[in-house]
DOMI-255259 format. One record per residue (C-alpha): residue number from 1; residue in three letters; x, y, z negated. Coordinates in Angstrom, 1 decimal. Each point is the difference from the previous one (the first is absolute). Layout:
// residues N
{n:NUM; res:ALA; u:X; v:Y; w:Z}
...
END
This chain:
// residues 193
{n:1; res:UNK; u:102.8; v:102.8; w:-105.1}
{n:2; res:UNK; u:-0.7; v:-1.9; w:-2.7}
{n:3; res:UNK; u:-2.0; v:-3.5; w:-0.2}
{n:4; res:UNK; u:-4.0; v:0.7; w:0.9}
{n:5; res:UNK; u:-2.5; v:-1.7; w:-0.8}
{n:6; res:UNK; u:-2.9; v:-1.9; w:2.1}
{n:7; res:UNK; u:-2.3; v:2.9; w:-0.3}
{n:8; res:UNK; u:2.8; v:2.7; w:1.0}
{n:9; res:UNK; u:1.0; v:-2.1; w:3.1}
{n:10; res:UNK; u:-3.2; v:-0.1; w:1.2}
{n:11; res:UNK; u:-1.4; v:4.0; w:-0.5}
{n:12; res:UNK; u:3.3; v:0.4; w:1.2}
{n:13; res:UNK; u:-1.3; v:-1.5; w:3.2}
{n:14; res:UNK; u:-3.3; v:1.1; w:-0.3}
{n:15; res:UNK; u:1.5; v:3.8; w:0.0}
{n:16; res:UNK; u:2.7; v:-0.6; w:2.6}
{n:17; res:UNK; u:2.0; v:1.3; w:-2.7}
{n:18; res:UNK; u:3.8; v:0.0; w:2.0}
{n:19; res:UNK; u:2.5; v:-1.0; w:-3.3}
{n:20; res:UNK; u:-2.2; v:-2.5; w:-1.0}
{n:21; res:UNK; u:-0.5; v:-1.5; w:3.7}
{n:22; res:UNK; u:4.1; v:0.0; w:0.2}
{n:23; res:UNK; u:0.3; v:-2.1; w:-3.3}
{n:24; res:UNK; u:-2.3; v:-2.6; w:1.2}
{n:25; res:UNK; u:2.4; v:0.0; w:3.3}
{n:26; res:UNK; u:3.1; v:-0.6; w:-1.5}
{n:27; res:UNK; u:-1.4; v:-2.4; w:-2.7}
{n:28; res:UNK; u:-1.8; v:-2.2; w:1.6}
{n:29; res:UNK; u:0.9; v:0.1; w:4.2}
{n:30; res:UNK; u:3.5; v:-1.7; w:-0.7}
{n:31; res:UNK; u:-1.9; v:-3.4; w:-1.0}
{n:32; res:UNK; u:-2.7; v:0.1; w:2.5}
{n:33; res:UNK; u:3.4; v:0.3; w:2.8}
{n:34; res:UNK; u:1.7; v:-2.8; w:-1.7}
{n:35; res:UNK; u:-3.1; v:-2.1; w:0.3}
{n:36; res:UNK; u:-1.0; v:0.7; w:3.8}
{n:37; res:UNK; u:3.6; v:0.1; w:0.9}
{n:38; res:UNK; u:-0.3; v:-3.8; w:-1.3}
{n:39; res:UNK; u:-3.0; v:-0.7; w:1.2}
{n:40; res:UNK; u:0.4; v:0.4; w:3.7}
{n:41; res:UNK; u:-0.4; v:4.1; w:-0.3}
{n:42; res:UNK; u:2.3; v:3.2; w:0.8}
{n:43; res:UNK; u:0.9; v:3.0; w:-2.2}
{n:44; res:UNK; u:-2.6; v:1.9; w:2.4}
{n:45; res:UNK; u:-2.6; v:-2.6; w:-0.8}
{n:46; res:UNK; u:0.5; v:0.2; w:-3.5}
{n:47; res:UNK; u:-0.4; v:4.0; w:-0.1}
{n:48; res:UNK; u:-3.5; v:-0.1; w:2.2}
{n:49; res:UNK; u:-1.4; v:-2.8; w:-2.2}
{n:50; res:UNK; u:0.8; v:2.1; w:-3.4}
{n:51; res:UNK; u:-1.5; v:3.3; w:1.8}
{n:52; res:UNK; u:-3.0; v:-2.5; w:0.7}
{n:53; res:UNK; u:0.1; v:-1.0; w:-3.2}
{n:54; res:UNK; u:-0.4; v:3.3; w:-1.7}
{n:55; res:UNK; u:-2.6; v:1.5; w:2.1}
{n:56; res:UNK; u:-1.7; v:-3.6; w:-1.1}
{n:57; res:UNK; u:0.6; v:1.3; w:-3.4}
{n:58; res:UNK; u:-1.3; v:4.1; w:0.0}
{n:59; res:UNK; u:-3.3; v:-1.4; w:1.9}
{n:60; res:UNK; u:-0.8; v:-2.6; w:-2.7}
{n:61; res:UNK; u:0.6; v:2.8; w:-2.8}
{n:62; res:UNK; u:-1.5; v:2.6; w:2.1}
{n:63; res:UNK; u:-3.0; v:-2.3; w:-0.1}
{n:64; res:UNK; u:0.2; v:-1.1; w:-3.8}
{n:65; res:UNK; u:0.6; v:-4.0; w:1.2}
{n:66; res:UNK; u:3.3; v:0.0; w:-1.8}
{n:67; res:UNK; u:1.1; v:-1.8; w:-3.3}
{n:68; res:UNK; u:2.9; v:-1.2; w:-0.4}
{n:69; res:UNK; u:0.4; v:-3.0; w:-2.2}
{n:70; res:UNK; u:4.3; v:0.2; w:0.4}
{n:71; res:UNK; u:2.8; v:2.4; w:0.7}
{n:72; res:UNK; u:-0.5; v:2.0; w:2.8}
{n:73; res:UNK; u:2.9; v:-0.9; w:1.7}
{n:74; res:UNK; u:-0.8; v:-3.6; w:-0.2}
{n:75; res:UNK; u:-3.8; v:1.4; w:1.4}
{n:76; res:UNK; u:1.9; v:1.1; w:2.7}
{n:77; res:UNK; u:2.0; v:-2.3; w:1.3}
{n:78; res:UNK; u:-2.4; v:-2.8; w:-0.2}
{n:79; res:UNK; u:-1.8; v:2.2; w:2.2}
{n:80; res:UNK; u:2.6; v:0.1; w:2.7}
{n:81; res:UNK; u:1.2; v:-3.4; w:-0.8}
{n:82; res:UNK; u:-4.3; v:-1.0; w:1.2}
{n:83; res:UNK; u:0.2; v:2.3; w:2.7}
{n:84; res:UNK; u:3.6; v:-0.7; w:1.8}
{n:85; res:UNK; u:-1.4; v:-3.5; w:-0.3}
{n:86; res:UNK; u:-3.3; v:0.4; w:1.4}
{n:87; res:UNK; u:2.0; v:1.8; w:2.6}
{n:88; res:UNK; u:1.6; v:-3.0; w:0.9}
{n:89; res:UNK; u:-2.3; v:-2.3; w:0.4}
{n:90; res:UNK; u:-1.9; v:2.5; w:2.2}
{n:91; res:UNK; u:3.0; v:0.3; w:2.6}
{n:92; res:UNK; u:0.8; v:-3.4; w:-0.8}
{n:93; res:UNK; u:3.8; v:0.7; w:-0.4}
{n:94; res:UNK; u:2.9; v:-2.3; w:-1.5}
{n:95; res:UNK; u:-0.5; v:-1.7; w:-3.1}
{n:96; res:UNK; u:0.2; v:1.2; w:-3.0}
{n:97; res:UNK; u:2.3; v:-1.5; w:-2.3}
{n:98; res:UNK; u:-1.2; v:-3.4; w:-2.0}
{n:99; res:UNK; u:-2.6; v:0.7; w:-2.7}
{n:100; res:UNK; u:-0.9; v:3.7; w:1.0}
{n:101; res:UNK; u:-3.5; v:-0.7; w:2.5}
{n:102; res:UNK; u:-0.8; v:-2.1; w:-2.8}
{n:103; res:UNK; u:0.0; v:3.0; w:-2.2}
{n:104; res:UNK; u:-2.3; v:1.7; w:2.6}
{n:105; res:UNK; u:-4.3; v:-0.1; w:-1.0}
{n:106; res:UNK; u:-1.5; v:1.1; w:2.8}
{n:107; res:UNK; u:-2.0; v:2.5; w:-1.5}
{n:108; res:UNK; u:-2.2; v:2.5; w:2.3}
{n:109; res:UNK; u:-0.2; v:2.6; w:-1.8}
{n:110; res:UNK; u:4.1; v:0.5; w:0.5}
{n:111; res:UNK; u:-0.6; v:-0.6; w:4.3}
{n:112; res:UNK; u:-2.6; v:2.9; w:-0.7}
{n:113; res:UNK; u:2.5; v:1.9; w:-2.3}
{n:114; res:UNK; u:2.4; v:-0.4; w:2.7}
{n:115; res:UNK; u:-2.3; v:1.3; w:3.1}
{n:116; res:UNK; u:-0.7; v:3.1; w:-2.1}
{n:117; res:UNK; u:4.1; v:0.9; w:-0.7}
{n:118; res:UNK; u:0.6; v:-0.4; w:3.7}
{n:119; res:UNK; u:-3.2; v:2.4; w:0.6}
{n:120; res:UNK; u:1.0; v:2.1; w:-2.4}
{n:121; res:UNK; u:3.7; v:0.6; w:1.2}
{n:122; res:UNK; u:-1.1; v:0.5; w:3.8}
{n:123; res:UNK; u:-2.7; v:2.7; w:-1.7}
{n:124; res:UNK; u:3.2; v:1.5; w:-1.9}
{n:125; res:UNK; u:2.2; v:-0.5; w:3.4}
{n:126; res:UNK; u:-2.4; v:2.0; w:1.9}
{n:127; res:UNK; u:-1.0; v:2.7; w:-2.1}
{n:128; res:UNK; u:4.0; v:0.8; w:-0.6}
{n:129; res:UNK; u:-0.4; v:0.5; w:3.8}
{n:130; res:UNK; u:-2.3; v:2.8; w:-0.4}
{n:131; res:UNK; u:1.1; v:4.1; w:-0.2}
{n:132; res:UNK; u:0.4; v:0.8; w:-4.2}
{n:133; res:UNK; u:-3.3; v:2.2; w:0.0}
{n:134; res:UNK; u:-2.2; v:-3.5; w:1.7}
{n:135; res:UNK; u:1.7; v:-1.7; w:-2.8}
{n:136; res:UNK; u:-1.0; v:2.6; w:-2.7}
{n:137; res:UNK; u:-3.5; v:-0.1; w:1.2}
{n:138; res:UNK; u:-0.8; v:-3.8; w:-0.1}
{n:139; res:UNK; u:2.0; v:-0.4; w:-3.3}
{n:140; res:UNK; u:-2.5; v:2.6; w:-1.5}
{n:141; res:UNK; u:-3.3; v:-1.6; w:1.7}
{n:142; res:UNK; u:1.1; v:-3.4; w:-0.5}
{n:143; res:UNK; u:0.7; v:1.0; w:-4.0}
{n:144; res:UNK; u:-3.8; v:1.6; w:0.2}
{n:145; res:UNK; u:0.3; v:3.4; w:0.2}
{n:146; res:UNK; u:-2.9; v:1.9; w:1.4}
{n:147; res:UNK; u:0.5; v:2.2; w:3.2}
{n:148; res:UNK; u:0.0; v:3.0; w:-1.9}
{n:149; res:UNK; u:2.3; v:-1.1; w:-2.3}
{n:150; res:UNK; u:2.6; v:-0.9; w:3.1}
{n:151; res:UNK; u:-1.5; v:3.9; w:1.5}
{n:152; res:UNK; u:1.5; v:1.3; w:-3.4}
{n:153; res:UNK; u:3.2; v:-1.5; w:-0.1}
{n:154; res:UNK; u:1.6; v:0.2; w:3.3}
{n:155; res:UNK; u:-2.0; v:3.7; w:0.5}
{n:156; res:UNK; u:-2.6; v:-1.3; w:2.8}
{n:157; res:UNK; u:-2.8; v:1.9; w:0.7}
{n:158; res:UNK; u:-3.6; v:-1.6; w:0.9}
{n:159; res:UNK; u:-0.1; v:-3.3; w:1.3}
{n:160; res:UNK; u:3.2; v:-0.1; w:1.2}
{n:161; res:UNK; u:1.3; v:-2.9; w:-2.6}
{n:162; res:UNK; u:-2.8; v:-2.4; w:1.4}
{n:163; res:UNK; u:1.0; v:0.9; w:3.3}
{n:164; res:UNK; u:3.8; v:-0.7; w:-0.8}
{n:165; res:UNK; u:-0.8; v:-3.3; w:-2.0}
{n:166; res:UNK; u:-2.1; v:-1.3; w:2.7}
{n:167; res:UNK; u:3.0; v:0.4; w:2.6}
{n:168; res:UNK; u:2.5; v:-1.2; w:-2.3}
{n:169; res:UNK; u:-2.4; v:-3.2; w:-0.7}
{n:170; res:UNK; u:-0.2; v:-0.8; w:3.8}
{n:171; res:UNK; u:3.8; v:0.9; w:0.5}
{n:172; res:UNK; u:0.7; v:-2.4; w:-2.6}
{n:173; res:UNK; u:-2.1; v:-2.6; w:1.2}
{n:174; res:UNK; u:0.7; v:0.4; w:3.8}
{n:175; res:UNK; u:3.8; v:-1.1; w:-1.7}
{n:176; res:UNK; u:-0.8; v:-3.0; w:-1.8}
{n:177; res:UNK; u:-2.3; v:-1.0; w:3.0}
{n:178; res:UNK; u:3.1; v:0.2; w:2.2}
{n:179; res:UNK; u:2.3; v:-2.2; w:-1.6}
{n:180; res:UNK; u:-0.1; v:-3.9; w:1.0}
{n:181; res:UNK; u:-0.2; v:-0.9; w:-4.2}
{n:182; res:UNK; u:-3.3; v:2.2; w:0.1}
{n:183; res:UNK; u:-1.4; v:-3.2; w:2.0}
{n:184; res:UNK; u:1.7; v:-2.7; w:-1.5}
{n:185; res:UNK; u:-1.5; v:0.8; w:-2.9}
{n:186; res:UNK; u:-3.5; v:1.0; w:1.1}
{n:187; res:UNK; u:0.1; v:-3.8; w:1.4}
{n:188; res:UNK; u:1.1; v:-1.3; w:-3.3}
{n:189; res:UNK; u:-2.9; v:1.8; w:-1.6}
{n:190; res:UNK; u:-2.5; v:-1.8; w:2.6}
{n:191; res:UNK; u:1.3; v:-3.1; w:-0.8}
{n:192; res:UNK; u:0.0; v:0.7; w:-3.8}
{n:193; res:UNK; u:-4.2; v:1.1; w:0.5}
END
């Protein structure tokens, strides 16, 4: 794949578009390792900060709050070099090495940023749990799609789709309510308001 440019990288995370999401993997996840593994962080860390990082991303372009004033891949990283650092301070782990906190602004709007990646991915981690046609469903109500328009596509009759969304929703919620990060970051929110 050739070079993109700001605006491809970005509908190409807007769209979920797969060749475009891979590119941005292999060009820009080999620095962000190289800097956690320096800074006190594991290859494992590195990967959930960039996945943070991106769903970061498709919710600012999703919401037309993006511009990007530099490359994207230099977007990028800064944004898991403020987030990995933030991260730190908030479990109060080893140092970083010399000069790096004092390249971290404590800015709120990346702790906010942050709470809203690790929302999103236990939203994405829980709805992989559901059955394919639960997964179908939401995808199309959360997209907008009108009842009749999910009736047509899967072939339901009446007001069977509303029924089906309406037990996929709680299904899907009963999950996320489950799982000990659901609190965690319920009590982050309350502290947040």
């Amino acid at each position: 794949m050739n070079r993109l440019s700001n605006e491809d990288y970005l509908k190409g995370i807007a769209e979920n578009d797969y060749p475009t999401l891979n590119h941005i993997y292999q060009e820009s996840l080999p620095a962000v390792i190289q800097y956690l593994k320096k800074n006190s962080g594991t290859v494992d860390d590195a990967k959930d900060v960039f996945q943070e990082a991106i769903v970061v991303i498709f919710n600012k372009v999703r919401a037309n709050e993006l511009v990007l004033t530099t490359s994207f891949h230099q977007y990028l990283f800064t944004v898991c070099r403020r987030m990995w650092l933030r991260k730190l301070k908030i479990n109060k782990r080893k140092a970083v090495t010399s000069g790096a906190e004092k390249e971290f602004i404590y800015e709120e709007e990346y702790e906010e940023a942050f709470l809203k990646s690790r929302k999103w991915r236990l939203f994405n981690q829980k709805l992989g749990l559901l059955t394919q046609e639960c997964q179908q469903v939401l995808k199309m109500a959360f997209n907008g799609r009108s009842t009749k328009e999910i009736n047509q596509e899967l072939g339901y009759t009446g007001a069977y789709a509303k029924r089906k969304r309406y037990k996929c929703r709680s299904s899907l919620s009963d999950l996320i309510k489950k799982d000990p990060e659901y609190y965690q970051l319920k009590k982050a929110d309350d502290y947040g308001s």
